[in-house]
BADO-304413 format. One record per residue: residue number from 0; residue in one letter; x, y, z of N, C-alpha, C in turn. Coordinates in Angstrom, 2 decimals. Last residue first. Layout:
N
+-----+------+---------+---------+---------+---------+---------+---------+---------+---------+---------+
|  nr | rest |    n.c1 |    n.c2 |    n.c3 |   ca.c1 |   ca.c2 |   ca.c3 |    c.c1 |    c.c2 |    c.c3 |
+-----+------+---------+---------+---------+---------+---------+---------+---------+---------+---------+
| NUM |    A |       X |       Y |       Z |       X |       Y |       Z |       X |       Y |       Z |
...
+-----+------+---------+---------+---------+---------+---------+---------+---------+---------+---------+
This chain:
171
+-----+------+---------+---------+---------+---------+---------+---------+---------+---------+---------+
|  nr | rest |    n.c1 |    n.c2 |    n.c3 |   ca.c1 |   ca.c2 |   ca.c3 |    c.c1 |    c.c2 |    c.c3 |
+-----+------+---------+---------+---------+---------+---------+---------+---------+---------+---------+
| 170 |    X |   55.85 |  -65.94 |   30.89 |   55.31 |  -65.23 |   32.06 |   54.86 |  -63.75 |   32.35 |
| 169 |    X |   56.80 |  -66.97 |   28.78 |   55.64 |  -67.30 |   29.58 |   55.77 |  -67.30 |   30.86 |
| 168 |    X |   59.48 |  -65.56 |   28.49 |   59.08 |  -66.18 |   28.01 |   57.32 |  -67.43 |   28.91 |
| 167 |    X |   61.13 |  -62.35 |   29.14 |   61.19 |  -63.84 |   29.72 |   59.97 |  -64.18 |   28.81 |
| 166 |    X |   62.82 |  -60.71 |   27.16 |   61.88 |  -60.97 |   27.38 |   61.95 |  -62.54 |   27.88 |
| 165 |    X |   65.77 |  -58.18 |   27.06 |   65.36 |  -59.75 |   26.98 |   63.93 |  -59.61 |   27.29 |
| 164 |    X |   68.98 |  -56.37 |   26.32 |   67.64 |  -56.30 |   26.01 |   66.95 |  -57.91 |   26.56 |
| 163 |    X |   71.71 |  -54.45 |   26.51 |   71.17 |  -55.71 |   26.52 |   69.58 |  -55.79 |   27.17 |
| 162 |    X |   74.14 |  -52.30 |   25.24 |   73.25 |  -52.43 |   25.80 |   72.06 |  -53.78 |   26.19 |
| 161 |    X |   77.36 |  -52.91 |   24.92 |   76.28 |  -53.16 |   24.36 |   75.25 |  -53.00 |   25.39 |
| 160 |    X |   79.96 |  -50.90 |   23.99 |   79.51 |  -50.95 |   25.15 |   78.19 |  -51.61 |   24.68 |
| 159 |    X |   83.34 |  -51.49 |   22.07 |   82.05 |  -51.00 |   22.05 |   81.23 |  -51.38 |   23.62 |
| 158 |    X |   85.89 |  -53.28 |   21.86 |   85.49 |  -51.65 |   22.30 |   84.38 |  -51.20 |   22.57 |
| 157 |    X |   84.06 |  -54.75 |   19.13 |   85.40 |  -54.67 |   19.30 |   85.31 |  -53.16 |   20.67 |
| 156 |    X |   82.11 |  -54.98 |   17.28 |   81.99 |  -55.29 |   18.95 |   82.70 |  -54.93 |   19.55 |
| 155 |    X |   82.85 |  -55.34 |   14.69 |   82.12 |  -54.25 |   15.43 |   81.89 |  -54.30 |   17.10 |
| 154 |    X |   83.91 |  -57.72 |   14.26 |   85.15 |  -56.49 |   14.90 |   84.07 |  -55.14 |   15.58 |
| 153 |    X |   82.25 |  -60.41 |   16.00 |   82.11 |  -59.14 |   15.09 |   83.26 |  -58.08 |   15.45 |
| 152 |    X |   84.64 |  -62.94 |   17.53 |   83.34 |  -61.80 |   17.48 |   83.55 |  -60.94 |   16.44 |
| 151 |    X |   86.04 |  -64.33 |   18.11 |   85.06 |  -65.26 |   17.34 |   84.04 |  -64.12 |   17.47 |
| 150 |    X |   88.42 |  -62.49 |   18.72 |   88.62 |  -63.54 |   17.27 |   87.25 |  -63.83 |   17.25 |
| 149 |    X |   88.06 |  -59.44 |   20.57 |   87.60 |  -61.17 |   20.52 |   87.46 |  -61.71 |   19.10 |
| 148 |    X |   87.89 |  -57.03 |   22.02 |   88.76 |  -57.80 |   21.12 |   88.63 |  -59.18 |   21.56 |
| 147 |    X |   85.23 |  -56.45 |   24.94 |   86.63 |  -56.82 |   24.90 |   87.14 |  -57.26 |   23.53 |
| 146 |    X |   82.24 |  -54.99 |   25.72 |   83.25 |  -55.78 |   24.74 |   84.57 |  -55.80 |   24.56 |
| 145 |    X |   80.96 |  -54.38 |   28.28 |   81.86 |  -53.66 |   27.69 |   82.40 |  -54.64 |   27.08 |
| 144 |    X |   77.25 |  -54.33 |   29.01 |   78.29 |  -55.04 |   28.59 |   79.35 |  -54.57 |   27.72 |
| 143 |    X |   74.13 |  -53.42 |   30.70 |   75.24 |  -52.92 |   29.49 |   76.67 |  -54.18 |   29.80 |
| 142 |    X |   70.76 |  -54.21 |   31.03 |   72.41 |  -54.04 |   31.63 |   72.97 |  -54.04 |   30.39 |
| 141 |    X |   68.29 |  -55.03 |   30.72 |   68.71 |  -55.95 |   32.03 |   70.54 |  -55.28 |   32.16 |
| 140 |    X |   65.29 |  -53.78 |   29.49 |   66.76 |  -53.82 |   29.95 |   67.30 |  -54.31 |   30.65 |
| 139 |    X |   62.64 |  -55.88 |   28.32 |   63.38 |  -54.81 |   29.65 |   64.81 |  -54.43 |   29.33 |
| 138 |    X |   60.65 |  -55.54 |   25.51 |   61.71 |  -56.17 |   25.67 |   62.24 |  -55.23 |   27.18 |
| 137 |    X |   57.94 |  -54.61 |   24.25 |   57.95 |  -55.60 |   25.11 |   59.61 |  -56.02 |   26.36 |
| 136 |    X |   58.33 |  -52.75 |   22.35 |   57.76 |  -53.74 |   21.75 |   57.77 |  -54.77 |   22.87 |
| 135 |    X |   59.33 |  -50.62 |   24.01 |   57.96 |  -50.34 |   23.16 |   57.60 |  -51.73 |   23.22 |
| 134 |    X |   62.28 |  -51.45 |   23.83 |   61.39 |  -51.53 |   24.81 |   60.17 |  -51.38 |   24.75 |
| 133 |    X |   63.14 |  -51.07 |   21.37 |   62.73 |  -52.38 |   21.84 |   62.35 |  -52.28 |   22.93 |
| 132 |    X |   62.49 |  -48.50 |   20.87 |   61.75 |  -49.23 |   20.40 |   61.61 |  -50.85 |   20.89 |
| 131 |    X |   64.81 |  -47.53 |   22.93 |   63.41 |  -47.13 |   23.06 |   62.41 |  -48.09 |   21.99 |
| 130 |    X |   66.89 |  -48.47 |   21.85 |   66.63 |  -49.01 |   23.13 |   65.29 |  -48.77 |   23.54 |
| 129 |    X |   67.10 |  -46.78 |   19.64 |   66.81 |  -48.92 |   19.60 |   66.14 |  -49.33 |   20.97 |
| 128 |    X |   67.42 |  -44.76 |   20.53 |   66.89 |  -44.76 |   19.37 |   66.19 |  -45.92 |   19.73 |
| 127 |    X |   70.20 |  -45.08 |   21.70 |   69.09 |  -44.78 |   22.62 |   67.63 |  -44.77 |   21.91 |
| 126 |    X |   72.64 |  -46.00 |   21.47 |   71.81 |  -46.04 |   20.40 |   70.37 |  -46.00 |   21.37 |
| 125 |    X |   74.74 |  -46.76 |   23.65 |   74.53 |  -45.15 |   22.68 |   72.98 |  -45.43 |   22.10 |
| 124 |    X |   75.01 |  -49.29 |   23.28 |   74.63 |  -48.74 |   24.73 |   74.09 |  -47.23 |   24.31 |
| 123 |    X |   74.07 |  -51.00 |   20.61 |   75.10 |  -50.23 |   21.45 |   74.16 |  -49.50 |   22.56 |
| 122 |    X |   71.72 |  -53.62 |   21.30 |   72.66 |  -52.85 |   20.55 |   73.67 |  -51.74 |   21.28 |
| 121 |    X |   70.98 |  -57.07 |   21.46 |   71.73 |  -56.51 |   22.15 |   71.62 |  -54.91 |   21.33 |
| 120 |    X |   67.72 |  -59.93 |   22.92 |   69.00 |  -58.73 |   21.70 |   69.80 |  -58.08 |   22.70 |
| 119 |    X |   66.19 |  -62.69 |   23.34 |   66.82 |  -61.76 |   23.69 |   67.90 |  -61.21 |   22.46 |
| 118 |    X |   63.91 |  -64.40 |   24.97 |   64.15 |  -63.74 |   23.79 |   65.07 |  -62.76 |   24.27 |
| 117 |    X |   63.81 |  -67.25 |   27.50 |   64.65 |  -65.55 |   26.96 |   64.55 |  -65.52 |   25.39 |
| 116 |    X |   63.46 |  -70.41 |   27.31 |   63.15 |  -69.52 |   28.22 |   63.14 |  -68.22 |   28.43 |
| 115 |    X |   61.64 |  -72.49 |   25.25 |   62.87 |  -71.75 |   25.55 |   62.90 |  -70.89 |   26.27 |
| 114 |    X |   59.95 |  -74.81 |   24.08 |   60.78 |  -74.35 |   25.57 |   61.97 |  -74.08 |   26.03 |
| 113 |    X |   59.44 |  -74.08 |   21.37 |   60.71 |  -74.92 |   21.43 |   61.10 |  -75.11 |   23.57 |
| 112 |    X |   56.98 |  -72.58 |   21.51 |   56.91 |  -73.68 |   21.26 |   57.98 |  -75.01 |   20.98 |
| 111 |    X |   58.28 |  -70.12 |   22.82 |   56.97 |  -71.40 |   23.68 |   57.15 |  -72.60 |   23.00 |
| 110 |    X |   59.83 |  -69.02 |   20.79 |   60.59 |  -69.78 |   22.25 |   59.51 |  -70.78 |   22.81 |
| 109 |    X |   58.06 |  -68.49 |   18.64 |   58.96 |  -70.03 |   18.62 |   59.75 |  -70.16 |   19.90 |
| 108 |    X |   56.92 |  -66.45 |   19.98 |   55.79 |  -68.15 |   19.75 |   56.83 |  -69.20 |   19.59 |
| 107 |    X |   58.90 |  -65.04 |   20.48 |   58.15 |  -65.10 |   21.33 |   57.60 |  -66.66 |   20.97 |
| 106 |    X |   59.41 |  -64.44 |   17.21 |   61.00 |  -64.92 |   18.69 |   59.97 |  -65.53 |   19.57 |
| 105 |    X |   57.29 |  -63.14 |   16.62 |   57.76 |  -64.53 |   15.76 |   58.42 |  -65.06 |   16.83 |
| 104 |    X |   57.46 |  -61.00 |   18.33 |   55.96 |  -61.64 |   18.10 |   56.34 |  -63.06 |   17.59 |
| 103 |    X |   59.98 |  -59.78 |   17.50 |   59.36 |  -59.91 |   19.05 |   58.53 |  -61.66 |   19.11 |
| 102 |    X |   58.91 |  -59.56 |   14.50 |   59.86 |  -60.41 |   14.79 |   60.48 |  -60.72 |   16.46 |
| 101 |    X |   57.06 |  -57.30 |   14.94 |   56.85 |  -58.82 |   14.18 |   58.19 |  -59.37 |   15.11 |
| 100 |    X |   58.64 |  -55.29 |   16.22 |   57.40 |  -56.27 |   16.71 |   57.29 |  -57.30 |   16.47 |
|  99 |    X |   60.88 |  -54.99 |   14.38 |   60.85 |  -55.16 |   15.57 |   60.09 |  -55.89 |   16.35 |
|  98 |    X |   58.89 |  -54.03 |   11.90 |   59.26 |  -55.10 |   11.73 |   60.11 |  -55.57 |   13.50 |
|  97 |    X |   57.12 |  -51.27 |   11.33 |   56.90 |  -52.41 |   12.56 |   57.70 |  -53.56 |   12.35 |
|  96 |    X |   58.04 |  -50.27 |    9.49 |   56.54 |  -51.31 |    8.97 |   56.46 |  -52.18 |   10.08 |
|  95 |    X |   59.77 |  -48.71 |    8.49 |   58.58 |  -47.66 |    9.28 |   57.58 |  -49.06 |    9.41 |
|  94 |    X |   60.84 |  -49.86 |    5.19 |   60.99 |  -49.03 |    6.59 |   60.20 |  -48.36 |    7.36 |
|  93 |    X |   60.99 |  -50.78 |    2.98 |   60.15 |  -51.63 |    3.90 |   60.30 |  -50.72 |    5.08 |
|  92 |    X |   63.10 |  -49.59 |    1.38 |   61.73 |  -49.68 |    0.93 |   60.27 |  -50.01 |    1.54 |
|  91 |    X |   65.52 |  -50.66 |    2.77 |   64.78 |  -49.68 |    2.71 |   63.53 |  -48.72 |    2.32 |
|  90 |    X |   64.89 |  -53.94 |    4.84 |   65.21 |  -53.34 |    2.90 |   64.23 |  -51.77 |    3.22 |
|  89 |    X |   66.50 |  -54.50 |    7.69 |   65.34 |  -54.00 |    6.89 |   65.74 |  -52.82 |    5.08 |
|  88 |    X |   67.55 |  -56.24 |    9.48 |   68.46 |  -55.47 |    8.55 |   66.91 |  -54.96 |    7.59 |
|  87 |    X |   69.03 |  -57.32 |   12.75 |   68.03 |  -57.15 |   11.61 |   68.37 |  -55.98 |   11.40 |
|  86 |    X |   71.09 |  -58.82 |   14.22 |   71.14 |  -58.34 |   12.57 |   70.10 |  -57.95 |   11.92 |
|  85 |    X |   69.80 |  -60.94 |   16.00 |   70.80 |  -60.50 |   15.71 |   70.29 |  -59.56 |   14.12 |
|  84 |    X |   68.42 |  -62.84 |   18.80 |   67.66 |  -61.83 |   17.43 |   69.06 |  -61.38 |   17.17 |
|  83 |    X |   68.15 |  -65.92 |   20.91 |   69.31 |  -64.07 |   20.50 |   68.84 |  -64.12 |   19.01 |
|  82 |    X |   67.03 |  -67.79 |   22.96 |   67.17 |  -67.17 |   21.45 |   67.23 |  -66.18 |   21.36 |
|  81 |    X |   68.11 |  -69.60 |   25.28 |   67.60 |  -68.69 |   24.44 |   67.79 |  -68.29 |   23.45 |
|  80 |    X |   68.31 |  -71.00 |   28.55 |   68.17 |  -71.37 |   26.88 |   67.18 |  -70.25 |   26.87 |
|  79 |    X |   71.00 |  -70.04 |   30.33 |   69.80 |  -70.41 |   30.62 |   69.17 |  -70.33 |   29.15 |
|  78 |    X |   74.30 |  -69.14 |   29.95 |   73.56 |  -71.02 |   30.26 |   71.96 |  -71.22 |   30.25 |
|  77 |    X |   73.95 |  -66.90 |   29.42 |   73.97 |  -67.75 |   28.01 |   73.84 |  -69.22 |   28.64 |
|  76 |    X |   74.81 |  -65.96 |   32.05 |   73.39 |  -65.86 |   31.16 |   72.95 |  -66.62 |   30.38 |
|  75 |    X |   77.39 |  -65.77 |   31.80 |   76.46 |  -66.84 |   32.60 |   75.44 |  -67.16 |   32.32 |
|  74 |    X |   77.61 |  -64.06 |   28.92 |   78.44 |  -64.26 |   30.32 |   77.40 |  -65.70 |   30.62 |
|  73 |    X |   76.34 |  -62.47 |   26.72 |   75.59 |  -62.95 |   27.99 |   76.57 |  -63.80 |   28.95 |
|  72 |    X |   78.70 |  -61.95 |   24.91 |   78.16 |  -60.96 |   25.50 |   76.76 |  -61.57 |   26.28 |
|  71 |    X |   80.04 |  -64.73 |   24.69 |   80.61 |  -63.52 |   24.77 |   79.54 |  -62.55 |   25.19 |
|  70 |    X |   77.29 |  -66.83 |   24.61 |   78.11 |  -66.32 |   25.56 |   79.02 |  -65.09 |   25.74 |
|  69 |    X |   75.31 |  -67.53 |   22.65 |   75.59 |  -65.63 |   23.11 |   76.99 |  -65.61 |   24.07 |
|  68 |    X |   73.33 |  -69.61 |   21.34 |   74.00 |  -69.52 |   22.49 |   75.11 |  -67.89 |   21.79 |
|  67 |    X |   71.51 |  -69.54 |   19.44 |   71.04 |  -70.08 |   20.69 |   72.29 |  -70.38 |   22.04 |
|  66 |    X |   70.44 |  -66.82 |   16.97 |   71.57 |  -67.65 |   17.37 |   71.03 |  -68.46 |   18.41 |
|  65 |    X |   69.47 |  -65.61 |   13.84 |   68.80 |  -66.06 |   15.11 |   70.46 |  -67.04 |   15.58 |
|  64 |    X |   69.03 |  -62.88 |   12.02 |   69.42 |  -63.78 |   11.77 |   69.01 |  -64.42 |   13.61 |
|  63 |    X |   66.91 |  -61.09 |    9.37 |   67.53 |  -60.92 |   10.70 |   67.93 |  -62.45 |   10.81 |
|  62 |    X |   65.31 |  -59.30 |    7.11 |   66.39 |  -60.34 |    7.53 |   66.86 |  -60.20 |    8.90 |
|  61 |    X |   62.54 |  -57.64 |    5.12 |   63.74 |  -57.57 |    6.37 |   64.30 |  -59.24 |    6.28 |
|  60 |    X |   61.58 |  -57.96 |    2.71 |   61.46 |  -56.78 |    3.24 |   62.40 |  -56.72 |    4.36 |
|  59 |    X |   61.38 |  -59.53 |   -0.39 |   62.41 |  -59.51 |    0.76 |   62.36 |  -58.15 |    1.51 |
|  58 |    X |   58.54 |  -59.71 |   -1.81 |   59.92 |  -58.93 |   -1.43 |   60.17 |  -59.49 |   -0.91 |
|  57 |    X |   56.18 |  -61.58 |   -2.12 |   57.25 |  -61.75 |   -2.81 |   58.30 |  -61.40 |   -3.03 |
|  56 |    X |   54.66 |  -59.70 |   -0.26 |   54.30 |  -59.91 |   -1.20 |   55.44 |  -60.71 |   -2.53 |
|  55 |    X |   57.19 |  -59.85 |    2.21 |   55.57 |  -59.38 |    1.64 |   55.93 |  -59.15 |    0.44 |
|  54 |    X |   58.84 |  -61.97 |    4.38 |   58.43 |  -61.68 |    3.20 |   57.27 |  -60.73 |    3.00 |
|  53 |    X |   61.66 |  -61.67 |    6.14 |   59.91 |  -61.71 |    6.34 |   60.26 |  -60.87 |    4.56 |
|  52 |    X |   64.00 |  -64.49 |    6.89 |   63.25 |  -63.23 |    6.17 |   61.88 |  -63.00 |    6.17 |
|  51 |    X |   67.01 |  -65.71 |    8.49 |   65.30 |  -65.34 |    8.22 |   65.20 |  -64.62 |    7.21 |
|  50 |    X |   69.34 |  -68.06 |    9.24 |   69.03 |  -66.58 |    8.73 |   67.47 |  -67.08 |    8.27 |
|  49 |    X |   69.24 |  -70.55 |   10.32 |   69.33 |  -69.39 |   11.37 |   69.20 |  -68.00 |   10.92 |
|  48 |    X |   69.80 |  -73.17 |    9.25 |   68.69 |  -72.70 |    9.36 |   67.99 |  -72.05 |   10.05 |
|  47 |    X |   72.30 |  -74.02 |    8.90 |   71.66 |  -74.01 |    9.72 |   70.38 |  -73.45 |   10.19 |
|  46 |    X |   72.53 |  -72.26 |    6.03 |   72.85 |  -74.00 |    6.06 |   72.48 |  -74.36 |    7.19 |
|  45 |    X |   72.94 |  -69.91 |    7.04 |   72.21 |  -70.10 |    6.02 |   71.65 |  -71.83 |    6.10 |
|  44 |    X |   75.39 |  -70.05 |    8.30 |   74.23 |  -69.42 |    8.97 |   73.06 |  -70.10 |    8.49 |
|  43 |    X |   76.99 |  -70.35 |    6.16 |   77.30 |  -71.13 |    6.98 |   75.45 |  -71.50 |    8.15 |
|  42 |    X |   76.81 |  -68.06 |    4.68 |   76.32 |  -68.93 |    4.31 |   76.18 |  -69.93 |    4.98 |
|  41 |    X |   78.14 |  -65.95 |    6.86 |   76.32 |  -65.94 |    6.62 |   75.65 |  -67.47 |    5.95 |
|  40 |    X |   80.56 |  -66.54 |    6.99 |   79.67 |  -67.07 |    7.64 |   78.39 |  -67.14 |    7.21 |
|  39 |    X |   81.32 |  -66.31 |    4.14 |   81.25 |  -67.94 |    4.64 |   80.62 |  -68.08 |    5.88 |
|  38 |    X |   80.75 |  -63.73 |    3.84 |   80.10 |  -64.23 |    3.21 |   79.83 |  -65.74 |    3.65 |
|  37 |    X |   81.08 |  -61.64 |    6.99 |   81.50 |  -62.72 |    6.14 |   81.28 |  -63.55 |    5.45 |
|  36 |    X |   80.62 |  -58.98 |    6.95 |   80.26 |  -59.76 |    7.65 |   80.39 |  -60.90 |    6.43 |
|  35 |    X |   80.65 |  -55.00 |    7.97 |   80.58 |  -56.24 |    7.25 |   80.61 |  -57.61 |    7.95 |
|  34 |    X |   80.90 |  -53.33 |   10.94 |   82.24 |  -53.27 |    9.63 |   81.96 |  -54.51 |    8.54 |
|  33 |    X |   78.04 |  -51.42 |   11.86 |   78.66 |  -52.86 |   11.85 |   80.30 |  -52.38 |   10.37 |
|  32 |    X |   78.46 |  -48.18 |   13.61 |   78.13 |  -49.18 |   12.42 |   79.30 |  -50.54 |   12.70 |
|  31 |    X |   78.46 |  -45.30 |   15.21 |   78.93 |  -46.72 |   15.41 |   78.09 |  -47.60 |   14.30 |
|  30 |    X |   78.29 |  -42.76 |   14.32 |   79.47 |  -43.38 |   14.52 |   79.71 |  -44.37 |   14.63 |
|  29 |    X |   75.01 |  -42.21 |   12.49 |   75.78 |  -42.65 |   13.56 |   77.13 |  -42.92 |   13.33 |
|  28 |    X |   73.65 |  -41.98 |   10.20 |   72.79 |  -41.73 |   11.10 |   74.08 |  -41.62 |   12.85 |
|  27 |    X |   75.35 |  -42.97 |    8.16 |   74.51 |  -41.81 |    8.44 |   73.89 |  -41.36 |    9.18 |
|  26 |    X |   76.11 |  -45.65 |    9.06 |   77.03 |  -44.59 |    8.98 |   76.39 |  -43.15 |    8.90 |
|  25 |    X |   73.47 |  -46.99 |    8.93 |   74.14 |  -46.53 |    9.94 |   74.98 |  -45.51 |   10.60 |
|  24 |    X |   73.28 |  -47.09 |    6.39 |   72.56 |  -46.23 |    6.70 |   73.33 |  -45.99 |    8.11 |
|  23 |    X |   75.25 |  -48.96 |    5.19 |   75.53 |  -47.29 |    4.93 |   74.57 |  -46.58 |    5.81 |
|  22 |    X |   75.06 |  -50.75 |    7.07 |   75.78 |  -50.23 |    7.06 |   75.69 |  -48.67 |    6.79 |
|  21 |    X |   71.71 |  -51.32 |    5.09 |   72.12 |  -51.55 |    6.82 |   73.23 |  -50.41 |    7.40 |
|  20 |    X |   73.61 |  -52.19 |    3.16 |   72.40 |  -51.18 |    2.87 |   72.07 |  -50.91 |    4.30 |
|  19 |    X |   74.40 |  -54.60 |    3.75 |   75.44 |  -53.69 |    3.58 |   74.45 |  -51.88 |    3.02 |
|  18 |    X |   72.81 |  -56.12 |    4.04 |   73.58 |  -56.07 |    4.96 |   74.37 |  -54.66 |    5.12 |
|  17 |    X |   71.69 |  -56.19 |    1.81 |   70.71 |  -55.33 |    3.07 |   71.54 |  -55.42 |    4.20 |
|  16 |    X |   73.52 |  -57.99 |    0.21 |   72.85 |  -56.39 |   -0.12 |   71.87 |  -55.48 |    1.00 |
|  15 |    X |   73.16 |  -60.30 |    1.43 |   74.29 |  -59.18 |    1.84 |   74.24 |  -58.03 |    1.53 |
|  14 |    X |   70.60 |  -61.25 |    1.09 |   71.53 |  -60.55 |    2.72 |   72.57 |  -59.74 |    2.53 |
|  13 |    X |   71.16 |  -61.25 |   -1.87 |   70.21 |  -60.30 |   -0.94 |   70.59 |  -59.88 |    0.34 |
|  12 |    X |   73.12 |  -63.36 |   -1.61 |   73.38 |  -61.86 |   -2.27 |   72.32 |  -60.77 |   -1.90 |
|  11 |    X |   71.29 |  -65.35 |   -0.65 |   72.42 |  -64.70 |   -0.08 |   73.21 |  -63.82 |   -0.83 |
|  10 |    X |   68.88 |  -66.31 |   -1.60 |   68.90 |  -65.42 |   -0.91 |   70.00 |  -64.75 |   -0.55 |
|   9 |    X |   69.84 |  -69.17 |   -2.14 |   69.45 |  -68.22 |   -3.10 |   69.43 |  -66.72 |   -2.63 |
|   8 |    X |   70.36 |  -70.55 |    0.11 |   71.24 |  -70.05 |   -0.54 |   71.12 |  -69.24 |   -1.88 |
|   7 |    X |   67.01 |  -68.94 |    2.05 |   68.02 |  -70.47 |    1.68 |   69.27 |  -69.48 |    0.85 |
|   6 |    X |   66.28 |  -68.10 |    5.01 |   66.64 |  -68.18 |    4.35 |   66.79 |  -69.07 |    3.19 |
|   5 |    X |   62.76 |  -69.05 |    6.55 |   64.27 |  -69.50 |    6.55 |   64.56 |  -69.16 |    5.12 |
|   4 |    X |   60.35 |  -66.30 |    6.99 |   60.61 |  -67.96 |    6.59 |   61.96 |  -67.96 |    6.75 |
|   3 |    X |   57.12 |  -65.19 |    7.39 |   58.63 |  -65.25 |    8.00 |   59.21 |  -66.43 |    7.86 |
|   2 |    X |   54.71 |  -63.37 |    5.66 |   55.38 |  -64.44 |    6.83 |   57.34 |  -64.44 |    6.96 |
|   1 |    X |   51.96 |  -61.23 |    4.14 |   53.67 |  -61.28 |    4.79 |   54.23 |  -62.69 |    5.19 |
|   0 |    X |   50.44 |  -60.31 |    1.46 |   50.68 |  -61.35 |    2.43 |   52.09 |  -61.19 |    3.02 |
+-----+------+---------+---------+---------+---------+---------+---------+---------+---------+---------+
């Protein structure tokens, strides 16, 4: 059985263990990797009922976390209501299992059923890898975004060029 549920604070040594299982793989595969991520936020995250997980069979197979406002990297954008996918982080054991889709498929029913108007992600502009699967799974490109040093952002952002991804929402 799979589904997709809200974190809770039990879970959060797990996130961070796939957070950081995430990382290393990155680093292997690539130059650009996340630099970690702050236990007080995630828990913070946690307590708003914005980190996920899809479950099978009683694993923890992926995490990803959900935001509803983006401004640093949607600009103007971020005025029209949506839900930004962040961080998914798939337990290596779970890899190759379509989890992109699913979680398309999950973003998608809960924008209809909250009337929300954009599903939407970001990853590096490089990562041509991502850009091809999230497009597979539905998502357009709408444009790249050069990150500027910003206190309320990931240092990974820092410099970096994001590529930007969305699905309008019933239509």
């Amino acid at each position: 059985m799979m589904e997709i549920i809200n974190a809770t604070i039990n879970d959060l040594d797990t996130l961070m263990s796939l957070y950081n299982s995430a990382i290393a793989h990155q680093k292997a595969v690539s130059d650009l990797h996340w630099k970690g991520f702050d236990i007080d936020k995630v828990t913070k995250e946690i307590e708003e009922n914005r980190q996920w997980k899809i479950m099978i069979d009683g694993e923890v197979a992926c995490v990803f976390m959900t935001a509803f406002n983006d401004r640093a990297i949607w600009d103007e954008k971020d005025n029209e209501s949506s839900i930004y996918i962040h961080r998914i982080s798939t337990n290596p054991d779970f890899r190759g299992r379509g989890f992109a889709k699913l979680i398309t498929n999950w973003a998608i029913d809960y924008a209809k059923a909250n009337n929300i108007k954009y599903v939407r992600l970001d990853t590096w502009q490089e990562n041509t890898k991502l850009h091809q699967i999230y497009q597979n799974v539905g998502y357009t490109y709408v444009g790249k975004k050069l990150m500027v040093p910003a206190d309320d952002q990931p240092r990974h952002y820092w410099g970096t060029t994001l590529g930007l991804f969305e699905i309008k929402v019933g239509e």
